[in-house]
C-alpha positions in Angstrom: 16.8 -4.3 -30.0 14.0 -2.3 -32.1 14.9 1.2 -32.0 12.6 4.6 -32.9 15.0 5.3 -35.5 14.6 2.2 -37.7 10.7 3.0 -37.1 10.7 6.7 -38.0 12.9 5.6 -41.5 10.7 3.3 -42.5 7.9 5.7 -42.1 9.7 8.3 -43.8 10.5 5.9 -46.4 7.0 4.7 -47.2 6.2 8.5 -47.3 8.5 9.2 -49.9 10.5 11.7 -47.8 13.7 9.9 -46.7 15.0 13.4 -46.4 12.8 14.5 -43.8 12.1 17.6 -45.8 8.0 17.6 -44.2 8.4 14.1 -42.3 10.8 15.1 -39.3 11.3 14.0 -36.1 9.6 16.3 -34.0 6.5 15.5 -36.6 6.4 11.7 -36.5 6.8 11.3 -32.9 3.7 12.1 -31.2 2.1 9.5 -33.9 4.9 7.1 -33.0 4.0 7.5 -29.2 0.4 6.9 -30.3 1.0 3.8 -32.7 3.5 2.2 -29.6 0.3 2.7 -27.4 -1.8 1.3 -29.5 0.5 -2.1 -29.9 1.3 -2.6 -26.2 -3.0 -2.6 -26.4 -3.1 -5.1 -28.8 -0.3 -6.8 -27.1 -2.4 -7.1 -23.5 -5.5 -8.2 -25.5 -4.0 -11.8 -26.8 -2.4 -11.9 -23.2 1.1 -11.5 -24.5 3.8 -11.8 -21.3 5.8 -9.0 -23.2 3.4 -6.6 -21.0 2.7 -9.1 -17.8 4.7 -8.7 -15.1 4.8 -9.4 -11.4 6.1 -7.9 -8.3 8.9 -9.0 -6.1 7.1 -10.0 -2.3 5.8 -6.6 -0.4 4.9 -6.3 3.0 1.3 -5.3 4.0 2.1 -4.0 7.6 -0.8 -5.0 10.8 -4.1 -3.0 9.9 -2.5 -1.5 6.2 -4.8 -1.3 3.8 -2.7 0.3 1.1 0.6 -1.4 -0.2 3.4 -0.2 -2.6 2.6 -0.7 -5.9 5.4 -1.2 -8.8 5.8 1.9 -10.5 5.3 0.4 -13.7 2.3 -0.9 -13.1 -1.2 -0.4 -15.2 -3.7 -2.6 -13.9 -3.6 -5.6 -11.3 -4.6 -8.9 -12.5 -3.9 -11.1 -9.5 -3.0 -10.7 -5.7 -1.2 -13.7 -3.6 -0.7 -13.6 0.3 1.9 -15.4 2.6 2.3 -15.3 6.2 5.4 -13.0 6.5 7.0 -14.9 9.8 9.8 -16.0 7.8 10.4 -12.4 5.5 9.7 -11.8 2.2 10.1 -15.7 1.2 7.6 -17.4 -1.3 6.0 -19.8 1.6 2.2 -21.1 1.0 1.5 -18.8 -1.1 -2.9 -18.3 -1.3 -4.3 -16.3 -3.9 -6.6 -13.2 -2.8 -10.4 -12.8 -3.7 -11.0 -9.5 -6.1 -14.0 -7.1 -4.5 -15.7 -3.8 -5.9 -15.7 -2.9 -2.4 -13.5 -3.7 0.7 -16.2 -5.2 3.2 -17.0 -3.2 5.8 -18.8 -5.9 7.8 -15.7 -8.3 8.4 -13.5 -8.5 11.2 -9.9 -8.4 10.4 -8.3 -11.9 11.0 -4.1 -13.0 10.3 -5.2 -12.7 6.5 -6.0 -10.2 4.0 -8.5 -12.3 2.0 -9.4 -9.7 0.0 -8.3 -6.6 -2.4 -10.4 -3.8 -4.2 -8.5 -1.8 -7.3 -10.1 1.3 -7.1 -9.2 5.0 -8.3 -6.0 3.2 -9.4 -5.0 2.3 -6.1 -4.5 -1.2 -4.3 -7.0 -1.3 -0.9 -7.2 -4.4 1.9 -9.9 -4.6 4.9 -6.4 -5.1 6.7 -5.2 -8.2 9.3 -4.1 -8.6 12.2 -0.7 -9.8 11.2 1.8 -9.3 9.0 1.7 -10.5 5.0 3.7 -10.6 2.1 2.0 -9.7 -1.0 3.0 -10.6 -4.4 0.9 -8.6 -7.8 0.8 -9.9 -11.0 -0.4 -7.1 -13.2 -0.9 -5.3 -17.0 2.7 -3.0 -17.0 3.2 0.0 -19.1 5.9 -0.4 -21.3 8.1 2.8 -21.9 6.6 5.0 -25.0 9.8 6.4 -26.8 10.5 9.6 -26.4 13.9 9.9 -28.6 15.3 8.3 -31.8 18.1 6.5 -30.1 14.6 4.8 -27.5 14.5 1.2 -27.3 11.0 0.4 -28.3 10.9 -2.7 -25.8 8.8 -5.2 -28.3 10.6 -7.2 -30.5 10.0 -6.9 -34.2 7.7 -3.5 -33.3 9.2 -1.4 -36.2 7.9 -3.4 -38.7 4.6 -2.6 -37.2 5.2 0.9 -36.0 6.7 1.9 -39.3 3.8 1.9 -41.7 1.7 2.4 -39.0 3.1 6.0 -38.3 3.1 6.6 -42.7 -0.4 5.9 -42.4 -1.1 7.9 -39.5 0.8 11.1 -40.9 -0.8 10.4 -44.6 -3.8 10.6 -42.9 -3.3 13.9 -41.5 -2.3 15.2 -44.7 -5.2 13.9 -46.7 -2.9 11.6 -48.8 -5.5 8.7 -50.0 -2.8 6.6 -51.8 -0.3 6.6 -48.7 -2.7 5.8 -46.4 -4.6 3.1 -48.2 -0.8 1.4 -49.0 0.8 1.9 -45.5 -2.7 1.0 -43.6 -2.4 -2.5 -45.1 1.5 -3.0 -44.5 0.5 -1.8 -41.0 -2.1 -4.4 -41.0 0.0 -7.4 -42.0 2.5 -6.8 -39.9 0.6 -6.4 -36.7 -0.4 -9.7 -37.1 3.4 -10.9 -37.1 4.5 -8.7 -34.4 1.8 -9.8 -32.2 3.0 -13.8 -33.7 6.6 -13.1 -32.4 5.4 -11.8 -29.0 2.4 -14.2 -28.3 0.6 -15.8 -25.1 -2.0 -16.5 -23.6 -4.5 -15.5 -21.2 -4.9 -17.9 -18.6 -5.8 -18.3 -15.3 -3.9 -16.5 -12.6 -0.4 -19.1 -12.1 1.1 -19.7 -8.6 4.0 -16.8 -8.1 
């Protein structure tokens, strides 16, 4: 488990203030909240499945167009339909067509066919039966928001550390800090992003 602690020490180690006399907690932390954003970016960009996820089955009631949408969700990447006779069981599952806009010249059949992602929400011309719908999406991991915070990314202090030295050296016009932290920061990205790799790939049966 990676921890905000070892992640603020590190930092406050690199800065030459292991006592926290200016580099405290309530100091470090919005630039550890804004270093953790900036891996789980990094970490959706090489298509890592640290930050994929996909729903459990949901049911798209007769003429919804809206559906509940997991509450960790970011961004949909994928939608799959199956005919929801049997309940919320994986059964021939068909994978739905992406639109800007939700026709508005189709009749409603007994399948969704299509889904819009628009104002961050999840919209369907409808059917005229019941589906189950399964999302694969982008999910927000939890940005820390104490010491004792599990930074949910394996190896991310090692990263998160110098990152957040550089960040507050930075701020404090520090050349030297920031020149030696910015290049730790930068070697270790590339090994965090090593430990937690994948790959972007075409949308996989549920």
């Amino acid at each position: 488990m990676a921890l905000a602690s070892v992640a603020l020490a590190q930092a406050r180690t690199l800065l030459n203030d292991d006592l926290a006399t200016v580099a405290t907690d309530a100091v470090l932390f919005p630039k550890l909240q804004i270093a953790h954003q900036e891996l789980q970016t990094a970490l959706w960009e090489v298509g890592s499945p640290v930050v994929r996820e996909q729903s459990v089955v949901a049911l798209v009631d007769i003429g919804a167009l809206v559906v509940t949408q997991p509450a960790d969700m970011l961004t949909p990447t994928q939608l799959w339909e199956y005919d929801w006779a049997t309940g919320p069981v994986y059964t021939n599952p068909v994978p739905m067509t992406e639109v800007f806009f939700v026709p508005s010249d189709i009749a409603q059949t007994t399948k969704l066919v299509y889904w819009c992602w628009r104002e961050e929400t999840i919209t369907f011309l409808g059917s005229s039966a019941k589906r189950g719908v399964v999302i694969q999406y982008r999910k927000l991991l939890t940005v820390p928001t104490a010491t004792t915070s599990d930074l949910g990314i394996a190896f991310a202090e090692a990263y998160l550390g110098p990152r957040v030295a550089a960040l507050l050296a930075g701020s404090l016009g520090n050349a030297d800090v920031l020149k030696l932290a910015s290049a730790m920061a930068a070697v270790n990205f590339g090994k965090v992003l090593v430990a937690n790799r994948g790959q972007q790939k075409p949308a996989s049966r549920p």
